[in-house]
C-alpha positions in Angstrom: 38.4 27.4 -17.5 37.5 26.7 -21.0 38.1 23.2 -20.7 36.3 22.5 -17.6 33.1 24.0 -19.3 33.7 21.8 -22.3 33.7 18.8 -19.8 30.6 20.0 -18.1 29.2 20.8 -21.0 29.5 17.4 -22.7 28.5 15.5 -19.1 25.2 17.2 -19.8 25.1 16.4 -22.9 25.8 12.4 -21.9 23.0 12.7 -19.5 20.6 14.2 -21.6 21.5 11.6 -24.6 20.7 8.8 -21.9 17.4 10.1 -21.0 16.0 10.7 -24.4 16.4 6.7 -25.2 13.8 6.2 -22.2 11.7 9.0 -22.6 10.6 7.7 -26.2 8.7 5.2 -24.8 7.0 6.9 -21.9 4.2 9.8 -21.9 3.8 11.5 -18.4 6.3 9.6 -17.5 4.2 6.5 -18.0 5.9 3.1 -19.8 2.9 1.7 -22.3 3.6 -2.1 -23.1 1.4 -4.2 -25.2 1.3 -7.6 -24.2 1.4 -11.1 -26.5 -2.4 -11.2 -25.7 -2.8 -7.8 -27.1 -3.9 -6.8 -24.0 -1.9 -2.8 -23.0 -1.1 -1.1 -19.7 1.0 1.6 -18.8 3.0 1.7 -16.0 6.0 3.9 -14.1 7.9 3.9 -10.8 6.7 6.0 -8.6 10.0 6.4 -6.6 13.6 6.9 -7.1 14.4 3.5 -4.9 11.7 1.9 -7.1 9.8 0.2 -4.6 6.2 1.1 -5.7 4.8 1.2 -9.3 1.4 2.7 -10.5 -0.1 0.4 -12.7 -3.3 1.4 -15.1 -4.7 -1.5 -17.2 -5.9 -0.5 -20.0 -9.9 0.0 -20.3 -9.7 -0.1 -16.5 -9.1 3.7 -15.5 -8.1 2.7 -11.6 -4.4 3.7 -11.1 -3.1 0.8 -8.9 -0.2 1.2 -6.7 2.1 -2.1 -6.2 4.3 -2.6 -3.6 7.9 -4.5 -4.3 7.9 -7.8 -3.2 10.8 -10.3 -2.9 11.7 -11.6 -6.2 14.5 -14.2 -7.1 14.5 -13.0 -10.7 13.6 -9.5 -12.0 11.4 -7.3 -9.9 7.5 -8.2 -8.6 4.8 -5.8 -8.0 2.0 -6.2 -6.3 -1.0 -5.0 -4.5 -3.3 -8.2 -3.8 -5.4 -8.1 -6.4 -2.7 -7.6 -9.5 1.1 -8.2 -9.8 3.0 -7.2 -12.1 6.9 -9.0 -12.7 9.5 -7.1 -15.0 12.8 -8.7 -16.5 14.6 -6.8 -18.0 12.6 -4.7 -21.0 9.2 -7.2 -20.5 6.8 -8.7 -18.2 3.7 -10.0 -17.3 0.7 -9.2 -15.7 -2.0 -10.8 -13.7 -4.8 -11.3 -11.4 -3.6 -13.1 -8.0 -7.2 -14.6 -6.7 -7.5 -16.8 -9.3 -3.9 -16.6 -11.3 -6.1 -15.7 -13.9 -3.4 -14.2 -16.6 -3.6 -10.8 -17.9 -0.5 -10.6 -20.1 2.7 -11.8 -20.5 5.7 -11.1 -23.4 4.4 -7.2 -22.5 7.0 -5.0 -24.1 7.0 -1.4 -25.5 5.1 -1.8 -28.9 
């Protein structure tokens, strides 16, 4: 008995320690990156299957939400006015009408 609490005890543990590495970058469960341009957003998924994301550019106040859209390489967001494409810890942002860029190298600060 005292052995399977240890192990359930240190499973939460795990799971806890691989949560607080994501949480440091998030408040409210939002992700702030800072882009190469200097230009900042904050974003977060707003489902477990990742298939929307709310988007709030900074100085903008409007939270978007972007659908999933077929990528070949990382994951695209968009919802015809903005996209947004993540690889990996970075991405870029930016207006589809005119492919007007918004940032791009955005990354935790």
């Amino acid at each position: 008995m005292k052995g399977r609490t240890l192990a359930l005890g240190l499973l939460g543990l795990a799971v806890l320690t691989g949560c607080a590495g994501r949480g440091a970058h998030q408040t409210g469960g939002w992700t702030h990156w800072v882009c190469d341009s200097k230009a900042a957003f904050d974003w977060r998924y707003v489902d477990r299957s990742q298939s929307i994301v709310d988007l709030k550019l900074e100085g903008d106040g409007l939270i978007r939400h972007l659908n999933r859209e077929p990528a070949t390489d990382g994951q695209s967001y968009t919802d015809g006015l903005v996209a947004l494409h993540i690889r990996g810890d970075q991405g870029l942002v930016y207006w589809i009408a005119n492919n007007d860029l918004i940032g791009r190298g955005c990354r935790t600060p």
